[in-house]
C-alpha positions as CSV (number, residue, x, y, z in Angstrom):
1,X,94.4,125.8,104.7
2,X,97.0,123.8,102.7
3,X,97.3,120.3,103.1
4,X,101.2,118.6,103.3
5,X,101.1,115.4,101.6
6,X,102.5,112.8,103.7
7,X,104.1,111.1,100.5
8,X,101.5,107.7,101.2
9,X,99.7,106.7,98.0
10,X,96.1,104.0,98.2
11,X,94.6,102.3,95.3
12,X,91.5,102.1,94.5
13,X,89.3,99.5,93.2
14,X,85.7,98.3,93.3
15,X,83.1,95.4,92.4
16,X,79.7,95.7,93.6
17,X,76.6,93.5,93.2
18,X,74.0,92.6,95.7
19,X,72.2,88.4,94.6
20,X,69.1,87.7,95.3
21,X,69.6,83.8,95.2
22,X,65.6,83.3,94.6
23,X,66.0,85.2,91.7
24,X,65.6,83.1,88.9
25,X,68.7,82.2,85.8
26,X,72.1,84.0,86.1
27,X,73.8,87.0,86.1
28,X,76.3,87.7,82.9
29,X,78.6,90.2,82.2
30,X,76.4,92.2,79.8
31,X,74.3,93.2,83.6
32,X,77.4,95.0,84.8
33,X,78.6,96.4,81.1
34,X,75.3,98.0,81.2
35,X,75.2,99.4,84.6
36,X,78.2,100.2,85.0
37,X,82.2,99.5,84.6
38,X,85.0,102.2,84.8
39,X,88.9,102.4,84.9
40,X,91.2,105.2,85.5
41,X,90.1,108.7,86.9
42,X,86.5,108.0,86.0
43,X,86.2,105.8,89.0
44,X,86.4,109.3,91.0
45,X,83.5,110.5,89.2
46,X,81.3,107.8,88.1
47,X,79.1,108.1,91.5
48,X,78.9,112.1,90.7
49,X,80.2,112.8,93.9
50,X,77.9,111.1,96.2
51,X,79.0,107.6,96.6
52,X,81.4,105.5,98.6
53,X,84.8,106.4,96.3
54,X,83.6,110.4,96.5
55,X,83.7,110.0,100.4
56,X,87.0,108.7,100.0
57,X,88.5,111.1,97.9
58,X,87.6,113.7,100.7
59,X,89.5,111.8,103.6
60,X,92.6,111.2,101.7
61,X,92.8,115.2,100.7
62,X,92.4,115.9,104.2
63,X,94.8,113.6,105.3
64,X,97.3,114.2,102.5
65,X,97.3,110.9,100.6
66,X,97.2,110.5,96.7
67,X,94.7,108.0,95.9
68,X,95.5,105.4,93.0
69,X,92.7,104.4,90.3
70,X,92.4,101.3,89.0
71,X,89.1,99.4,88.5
72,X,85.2,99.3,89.6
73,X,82.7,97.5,88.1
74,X,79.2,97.1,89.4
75,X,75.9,95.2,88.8
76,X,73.7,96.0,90.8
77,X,71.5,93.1,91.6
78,X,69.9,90.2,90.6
79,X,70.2,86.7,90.5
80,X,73.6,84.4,91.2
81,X,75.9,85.8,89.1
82,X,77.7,83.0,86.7
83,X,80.8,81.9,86.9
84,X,82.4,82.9,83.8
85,X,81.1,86.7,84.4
86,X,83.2,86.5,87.8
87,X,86.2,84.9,86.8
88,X,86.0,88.0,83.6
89,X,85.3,90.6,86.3
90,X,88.2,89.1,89.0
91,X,90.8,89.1,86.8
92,X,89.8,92.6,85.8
93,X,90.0,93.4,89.5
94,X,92.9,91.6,90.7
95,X,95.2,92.8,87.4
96,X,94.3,96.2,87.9
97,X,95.7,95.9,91.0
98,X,98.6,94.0,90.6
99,X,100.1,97.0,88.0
100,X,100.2,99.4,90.8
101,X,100.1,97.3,94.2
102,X,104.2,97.6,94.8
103,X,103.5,101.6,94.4
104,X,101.4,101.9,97.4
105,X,100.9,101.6,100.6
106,X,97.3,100.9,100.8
107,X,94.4,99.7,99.3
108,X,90.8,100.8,99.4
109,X,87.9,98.3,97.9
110,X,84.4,99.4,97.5
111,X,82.3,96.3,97.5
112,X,79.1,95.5,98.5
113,X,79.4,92.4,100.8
114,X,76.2,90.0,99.2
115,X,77.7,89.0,95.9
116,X,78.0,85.3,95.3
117,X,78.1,83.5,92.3
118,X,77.5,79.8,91.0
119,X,80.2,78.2,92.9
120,X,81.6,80.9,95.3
121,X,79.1,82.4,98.6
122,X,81.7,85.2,99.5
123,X,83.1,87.1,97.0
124,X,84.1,89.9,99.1
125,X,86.4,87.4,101.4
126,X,87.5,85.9,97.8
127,X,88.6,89.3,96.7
128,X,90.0,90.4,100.0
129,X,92.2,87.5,100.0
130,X,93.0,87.8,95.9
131,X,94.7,91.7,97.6
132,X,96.3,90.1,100.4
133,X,98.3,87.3,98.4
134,X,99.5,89.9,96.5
135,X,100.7,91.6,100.0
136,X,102.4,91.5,103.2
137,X,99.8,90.5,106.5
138,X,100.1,93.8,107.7
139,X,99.7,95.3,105.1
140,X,96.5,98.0,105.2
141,X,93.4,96.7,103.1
142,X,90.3,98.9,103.9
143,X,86.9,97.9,102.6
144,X,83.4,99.5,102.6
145,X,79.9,97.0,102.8
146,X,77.0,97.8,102.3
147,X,74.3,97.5,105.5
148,X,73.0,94.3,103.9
149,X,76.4,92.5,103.8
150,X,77.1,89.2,104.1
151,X,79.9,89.3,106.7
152,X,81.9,86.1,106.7
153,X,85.1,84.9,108.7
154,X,87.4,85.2,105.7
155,X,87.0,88.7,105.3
156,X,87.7,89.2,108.8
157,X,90.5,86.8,108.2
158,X,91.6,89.1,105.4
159,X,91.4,92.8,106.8
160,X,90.8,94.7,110.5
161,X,89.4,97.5,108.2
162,X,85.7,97.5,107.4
163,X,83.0,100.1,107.8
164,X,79.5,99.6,106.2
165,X,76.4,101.9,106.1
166,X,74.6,102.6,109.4
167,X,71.4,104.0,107.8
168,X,68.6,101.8,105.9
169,X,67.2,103.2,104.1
170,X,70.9,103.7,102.4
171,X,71.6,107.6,102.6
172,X,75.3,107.3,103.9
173,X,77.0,106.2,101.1
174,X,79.7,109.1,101.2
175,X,80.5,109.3,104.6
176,X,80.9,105.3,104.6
177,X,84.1,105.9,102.2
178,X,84.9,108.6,104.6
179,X,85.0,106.1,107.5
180,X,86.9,103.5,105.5
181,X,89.4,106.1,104.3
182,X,89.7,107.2,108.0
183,X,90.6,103.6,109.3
184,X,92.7,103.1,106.2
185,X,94.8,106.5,106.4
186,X,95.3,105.8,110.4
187,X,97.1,102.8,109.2
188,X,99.1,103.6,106.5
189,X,100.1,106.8,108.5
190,X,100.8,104.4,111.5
191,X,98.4,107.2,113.2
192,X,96.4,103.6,114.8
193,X,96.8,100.4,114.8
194,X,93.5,99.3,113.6
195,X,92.0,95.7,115.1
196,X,88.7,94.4,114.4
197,X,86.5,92.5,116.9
198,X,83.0,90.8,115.7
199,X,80.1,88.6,116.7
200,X,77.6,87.1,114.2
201,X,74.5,85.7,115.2
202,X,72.1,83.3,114.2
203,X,69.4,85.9,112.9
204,X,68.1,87.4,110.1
205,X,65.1,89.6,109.0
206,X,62.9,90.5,106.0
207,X,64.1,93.9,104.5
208,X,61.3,96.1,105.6
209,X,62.2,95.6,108.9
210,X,65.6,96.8,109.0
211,X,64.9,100.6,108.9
212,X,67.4,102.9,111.4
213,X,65.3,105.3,111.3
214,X,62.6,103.7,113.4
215,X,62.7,102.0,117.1
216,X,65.1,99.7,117.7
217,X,67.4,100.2,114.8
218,X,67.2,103.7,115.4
219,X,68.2,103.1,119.0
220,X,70.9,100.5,118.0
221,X,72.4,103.3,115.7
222,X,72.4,105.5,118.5
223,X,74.1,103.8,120.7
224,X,76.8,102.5,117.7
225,X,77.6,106.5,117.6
226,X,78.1,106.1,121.5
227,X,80.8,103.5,121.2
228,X,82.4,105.0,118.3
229,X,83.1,108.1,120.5
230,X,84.2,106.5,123.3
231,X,88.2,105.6,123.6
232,X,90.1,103.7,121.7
233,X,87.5,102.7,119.8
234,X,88.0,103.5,115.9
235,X,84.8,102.7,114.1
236,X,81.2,100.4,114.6
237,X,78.4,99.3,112.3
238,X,76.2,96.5,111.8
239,X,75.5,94.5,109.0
240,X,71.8,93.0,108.9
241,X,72.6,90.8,105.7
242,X,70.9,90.6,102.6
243,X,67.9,87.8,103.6
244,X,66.9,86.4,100.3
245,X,70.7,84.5,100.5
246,X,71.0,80.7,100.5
247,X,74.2,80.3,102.0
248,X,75.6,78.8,104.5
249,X,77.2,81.7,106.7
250,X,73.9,83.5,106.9
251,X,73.1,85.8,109.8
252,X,73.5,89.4,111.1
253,X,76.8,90.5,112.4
254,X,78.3,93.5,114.8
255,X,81.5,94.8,114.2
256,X,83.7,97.0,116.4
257,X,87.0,98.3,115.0
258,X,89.4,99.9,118.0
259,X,93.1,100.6,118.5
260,X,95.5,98.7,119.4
261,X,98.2,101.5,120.7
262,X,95.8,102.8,122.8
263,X,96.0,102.3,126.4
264,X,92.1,100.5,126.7
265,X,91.4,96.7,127.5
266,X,92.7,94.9,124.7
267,X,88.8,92.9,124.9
268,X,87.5,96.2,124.5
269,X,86.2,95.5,120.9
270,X,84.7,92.5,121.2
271,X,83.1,93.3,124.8
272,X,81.3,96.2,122.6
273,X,80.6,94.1,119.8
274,X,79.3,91.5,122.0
275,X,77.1,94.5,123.5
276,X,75.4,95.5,120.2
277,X,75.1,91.8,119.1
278,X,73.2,91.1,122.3
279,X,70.7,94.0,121.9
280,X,69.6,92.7,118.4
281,X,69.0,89.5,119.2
282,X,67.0,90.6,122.4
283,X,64.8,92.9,119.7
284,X,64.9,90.0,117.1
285,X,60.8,89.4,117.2
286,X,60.8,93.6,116.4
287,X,62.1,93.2,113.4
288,X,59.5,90.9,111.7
289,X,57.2,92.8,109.7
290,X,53.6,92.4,108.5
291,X,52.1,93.5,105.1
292,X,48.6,95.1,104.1
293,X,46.4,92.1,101.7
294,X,45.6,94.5,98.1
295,X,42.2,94.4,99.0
296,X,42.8,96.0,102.0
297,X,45.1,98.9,100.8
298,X,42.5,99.1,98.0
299,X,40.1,100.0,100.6
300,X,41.9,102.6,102.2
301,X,42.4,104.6,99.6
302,X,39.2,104.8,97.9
303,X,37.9,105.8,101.4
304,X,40.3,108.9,101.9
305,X,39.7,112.4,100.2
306,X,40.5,113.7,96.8
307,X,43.2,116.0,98.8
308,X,45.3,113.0,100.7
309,X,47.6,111.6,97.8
310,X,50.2,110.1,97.0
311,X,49.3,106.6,98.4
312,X,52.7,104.8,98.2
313,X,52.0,101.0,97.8
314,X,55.2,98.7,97.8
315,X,55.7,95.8,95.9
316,X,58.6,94.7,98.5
317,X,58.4,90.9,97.3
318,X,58.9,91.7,93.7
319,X,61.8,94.6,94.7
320,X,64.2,95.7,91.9
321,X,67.0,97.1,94.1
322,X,66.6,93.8,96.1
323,X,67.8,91.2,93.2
324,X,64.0,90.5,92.5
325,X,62.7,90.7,88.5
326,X,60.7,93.5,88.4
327,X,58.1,91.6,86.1
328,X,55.3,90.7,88.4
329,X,51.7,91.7,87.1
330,X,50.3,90.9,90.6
331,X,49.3,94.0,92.1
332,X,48.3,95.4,88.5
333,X,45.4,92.9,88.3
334,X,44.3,93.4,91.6
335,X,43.8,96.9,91.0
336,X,42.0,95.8,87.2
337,X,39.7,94.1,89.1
338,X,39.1,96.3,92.0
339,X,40.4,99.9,91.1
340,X,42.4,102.7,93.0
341,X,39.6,106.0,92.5
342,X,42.1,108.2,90.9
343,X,45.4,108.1,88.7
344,X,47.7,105.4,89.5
345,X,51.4,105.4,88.6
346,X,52.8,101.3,88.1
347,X,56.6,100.1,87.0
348,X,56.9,96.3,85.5
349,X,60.0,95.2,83.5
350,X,58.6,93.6,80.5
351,X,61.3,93.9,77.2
352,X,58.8,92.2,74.8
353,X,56.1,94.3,76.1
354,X,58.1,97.4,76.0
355,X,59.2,96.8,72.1
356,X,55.7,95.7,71.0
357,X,54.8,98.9,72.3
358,X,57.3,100.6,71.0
359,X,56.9,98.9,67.2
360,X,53.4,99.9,67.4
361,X,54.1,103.8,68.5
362,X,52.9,106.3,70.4
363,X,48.9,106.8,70.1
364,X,48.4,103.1,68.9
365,X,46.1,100.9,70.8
366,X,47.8,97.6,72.1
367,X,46.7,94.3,73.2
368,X,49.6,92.1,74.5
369,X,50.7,90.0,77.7
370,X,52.2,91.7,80.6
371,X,54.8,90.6,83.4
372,X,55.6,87.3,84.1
373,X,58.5,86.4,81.3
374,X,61.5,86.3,84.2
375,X,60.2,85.2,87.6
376,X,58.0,82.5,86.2
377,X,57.7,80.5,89.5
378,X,56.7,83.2,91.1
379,X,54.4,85.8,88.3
380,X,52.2,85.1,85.2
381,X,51.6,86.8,82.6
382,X,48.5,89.5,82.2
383,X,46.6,90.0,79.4
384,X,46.1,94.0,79.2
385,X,44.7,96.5,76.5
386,X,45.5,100.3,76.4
387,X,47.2,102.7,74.7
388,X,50.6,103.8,74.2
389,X,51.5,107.0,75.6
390,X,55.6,107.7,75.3
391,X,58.2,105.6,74.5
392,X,61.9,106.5,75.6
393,X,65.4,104.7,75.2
394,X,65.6,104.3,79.0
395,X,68.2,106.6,79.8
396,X,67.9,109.0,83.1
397,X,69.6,109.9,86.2
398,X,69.0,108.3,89.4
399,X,69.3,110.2,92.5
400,X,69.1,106.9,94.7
401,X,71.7,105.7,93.7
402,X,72.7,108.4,92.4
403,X,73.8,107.4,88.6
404,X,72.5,107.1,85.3
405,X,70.3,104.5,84.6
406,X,69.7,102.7,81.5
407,X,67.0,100.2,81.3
408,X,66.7,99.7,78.1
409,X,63.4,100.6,75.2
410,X,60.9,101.5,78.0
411,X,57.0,102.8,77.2
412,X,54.2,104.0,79.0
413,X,51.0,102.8,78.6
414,X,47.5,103.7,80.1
415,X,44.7,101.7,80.9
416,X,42.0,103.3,82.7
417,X,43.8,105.2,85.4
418,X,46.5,103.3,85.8
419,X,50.0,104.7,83.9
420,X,52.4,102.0,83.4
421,X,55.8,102.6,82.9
422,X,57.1,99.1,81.1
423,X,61.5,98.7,81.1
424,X,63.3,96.4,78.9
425,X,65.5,95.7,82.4
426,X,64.5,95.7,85.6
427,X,64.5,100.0,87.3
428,X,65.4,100.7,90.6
429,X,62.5,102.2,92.4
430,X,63.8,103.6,95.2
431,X,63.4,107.0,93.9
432,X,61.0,108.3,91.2
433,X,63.0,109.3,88.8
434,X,62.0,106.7,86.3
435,X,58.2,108.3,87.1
436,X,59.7,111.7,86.4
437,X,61.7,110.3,82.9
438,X,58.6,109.5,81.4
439,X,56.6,112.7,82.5
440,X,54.4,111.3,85.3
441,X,54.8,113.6,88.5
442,X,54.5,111.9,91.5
443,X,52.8,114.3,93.8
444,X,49.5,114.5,91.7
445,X,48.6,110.7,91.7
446,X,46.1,109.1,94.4
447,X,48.6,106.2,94.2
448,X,52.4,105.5,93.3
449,X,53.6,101.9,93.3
450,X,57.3,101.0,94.0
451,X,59.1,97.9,93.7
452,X,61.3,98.0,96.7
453,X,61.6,96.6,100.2
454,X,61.6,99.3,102.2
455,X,64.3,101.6,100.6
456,X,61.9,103.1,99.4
457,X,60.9,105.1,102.2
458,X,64.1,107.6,101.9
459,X,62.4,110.0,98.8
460,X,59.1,108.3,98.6
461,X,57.9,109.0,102.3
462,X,58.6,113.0,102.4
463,X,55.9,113.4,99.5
464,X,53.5,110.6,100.6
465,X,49.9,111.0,102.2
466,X,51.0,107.7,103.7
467,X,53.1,104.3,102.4
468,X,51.4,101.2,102.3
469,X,53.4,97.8,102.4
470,X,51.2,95.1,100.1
471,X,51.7,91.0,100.8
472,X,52.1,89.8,97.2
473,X,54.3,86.5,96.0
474,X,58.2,87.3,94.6
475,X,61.9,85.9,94.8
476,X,62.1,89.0,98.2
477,X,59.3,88.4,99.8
478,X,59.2,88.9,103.6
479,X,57.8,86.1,104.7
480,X,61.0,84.3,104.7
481,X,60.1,81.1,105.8
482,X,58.2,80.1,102.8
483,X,61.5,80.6,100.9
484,X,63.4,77.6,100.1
485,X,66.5,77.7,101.5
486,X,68.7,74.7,101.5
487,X,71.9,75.8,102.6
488,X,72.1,77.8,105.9
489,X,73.1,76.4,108.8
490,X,70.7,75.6,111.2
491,X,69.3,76.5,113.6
492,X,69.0,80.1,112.0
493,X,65.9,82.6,113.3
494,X,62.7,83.1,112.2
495,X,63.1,79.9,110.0
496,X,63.7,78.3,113.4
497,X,61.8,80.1,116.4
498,X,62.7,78.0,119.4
499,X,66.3,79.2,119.5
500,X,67.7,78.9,123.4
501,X,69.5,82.5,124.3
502,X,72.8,80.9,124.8
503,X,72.9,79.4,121.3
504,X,72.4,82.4,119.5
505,X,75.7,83.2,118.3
506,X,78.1,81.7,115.6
């Protein structure tokens, strides 16, 4: 079936990147030249069909619009990015923009919603509002978030269009640019008039336990898909923000986006906003999460059967894709000391490590200091001896997210049973593709480590025996109120417990 164009054109534009503001140093330009920054028609294909933009792309065929490229740019995550990186990336944004914006008569942003930088805690609602000076008020901005935003009042302020994921872990990132692209084409086609009711509360959580896939998330979720059906209502989500933030707007959020033409109670958003708000904070003490001690997970293994494998034990506190290092040695000298009774697969970002290996070359026998040369509040280093296995440039493609990865000269080295994969830059664990670049299969080891707070669980948990969650130190660990936050305004739960019902709300 053909599609008529309805003559309505969008541009398209992106800038991604998730802080971790416990993370230690900066963020510079060179983190998002190497993981990623695209112009022109290559935005369309740099997430391989699977990401936000992809989702997008389908929406506007269907609906007849022509979608505009300009910019993206992401980072991925990692500590406060600097100044002079995001004033570089900005005026890359904003000018790509700016040569197409009077051609147009939309805009779609892919962001992520948790970027902040040395003297700014809301990117997003600084680029929103960078769009809408360059607008009319009406005119249509639509923007997808990531589930771990950081939903503020100025992006509110600057748009009625926002969808963000409604899975953790993250597996909707294609129909998210679908739902933005909806909300966006209903307005540019002046199908809906698009108006966006919210309620933020005084809450947040560690990562591992915001999972929609379990009880209560899974039965918020549900009843999000209720609302969305129901009439006049356009679009719902939630965003449980990134926790390891220190800003001052910090808290979950519900969002409700509904239509203004049609014929429903003009509070309609906000009374179901106001509904999903109330149910979070009523399951707020369900979302704190306890970890296994080493010794313990240690303990389990060893006692199960050579047949029950792969033991997944997580890292969470020193997680890659949460803005954490990558370069803590904890876990590994736990297991030196007490081992795991079969192979063990391990990931540390190490870039001395990884050359010494390297400069030494596959079959040679190294002794040399491990972890602990980026976190150094937090991780030490470990003195290790074994022997090199592989060495690679770093190069592979990720499933989740799905893109190519480059982490720089990365190595493998045994020691005993335990393979070690060791990256220049920190790897995203929440697949095993890094495992699978350097020839180490998953499904045969007693035990897989992964650096990641939960995410994790999307391709780890089909192939695992079982996945344990180990308490170790890190800039995202989940017990978040031995973080020091300075800047969040109080009182804000769990760092404060005694939190009267009727003050739970921004």
């Amino acid at each position: 079936m053909s599609i008529t164009p309805t003559g309505k054109k969008v541009a398209v534009a992106g800038l991604t990147f998730e802080t971790n503001s416990f993370s230690p140093d900066l963020t510079h330009l060179d983190t998002f030249q190497r993981f990623a920054m695209v112009e022109g028609v290559d935005l369309f294909t740099a997430g391989l069909g699977k990401d936000e933009i992809a989702g997008a792309m389908e929406v506007a065929a269907q609906m007849g619009i022509e979608l505009i490229p300009t910019t993206t740019a992401d980072g991925g995550c990692g500590p406060t990015v600097s100044d002079v990186a995001y004033a570089f990336l900005k005026e890359r944004f904003v000018t790509g923009l700016a040569k197409v914006i009077s051609q147009v008569d939309g805009v779609y942003l892919r962001l992520h919603g948790a970027m902040t930088t040395e003297s700014c805690e809301d990117v997003e609602g600084d680029l929103i509002a960078a769009v809408r000076e360059m607008t009319t008020p009406d005119f249509p901005i639509a923007v997808s978030c990531d589930l771990h935003a950081h939903f503020t009042a100025k992006m509110a302020q600057g748009t009625n269009l926002i969808a963000g994921y409604q899975t953790c872990p993250h597996i909707d990132f294609f129909n998210t640019g679908k739902r933005a692209m909806r909300l966006l084409g209903l307005a540019v086609t002046s199908q809906a008039k698009p108006k966006l009711s919210f309620r933020k509360l005084k809450m947040i959580s560690p990562a591992e336990g915001i999972d929609t896939t379990i009880w209560p998330l899974k039965e918020v979720k549900a009843r999000i898909h209720e609302i969305e059906k129901l009439p006049g209502v356009l679009d719902a989500t939630i965003f449980c923000t990134q926790p390891w933030l220190d800003v001052s707007e910090l808290g979950w959020s519900a969002l409700v986006v509904t239509d203004e033409n049609s014929e429903s109670s003009p509070d309609l958003g906000q009374q179901y906003a106001d509904e999903i708000a109330n149910s979070l904070w009523n399951y707020r003490d369900k979302f704190l999460f306890t970890k296994v001690d080493i010794a313990d997970a240690v303990k389990t293994i060893n006692a199960s059967t050579p047949d029950q494998r792969p033991f997944i034990f997580a890292d969470g506190s020193d997680s890659t894709s949460g803005g954490s290092t990558g370069d803590s040695s904890f876990i590994l000298a736990a297991l030196i000391s007490n081992p795991i009774h079969g192979q063990v697969l391990m990931s540390i970002t190490d870039e001395p490590a990884a050359i010494a290996c390297a400069e030494a070359g596959v079959g040679a026998t190294v002794t040399l200091n491990l972890g602990g040369t980026r976190a150094t509040k937090f991780f030490k280093p470990l003195q290790v001896t074994g022997k090199v296995i592989k060495i690679t440039n770093g190069s592979y493609q990720s499933k989740y997210p799905s893109k190519i990865f480059n982490v720089g000269t990365t190595a493998l080295l045994n020691i005993g049973e335990i393979e070690i994969v060791i990256t220049s830059n920190p790897a995203f664990m929440l697949d095993y593709q890094l495992y699978d670049h350097m020839g180490l299969d998953v499904t045969k080891a007693k035990a897989v480590q992964a650096k990641s707070a939960g995410g994790y669980r999307a391709y780890y948990e089909p192939i695992a025996f079982a996945c344990i969650d180990v308490n170790a130190p890190g800039p995202s660990d989940n017990r978040l109120s031995e973080l020091p936050f300075t800047r969040p305004k109080r009182p804000l739960w769990p760092l404060d417990l005694n939190i009267p019902d009727r003050n739970y709300q921004y």
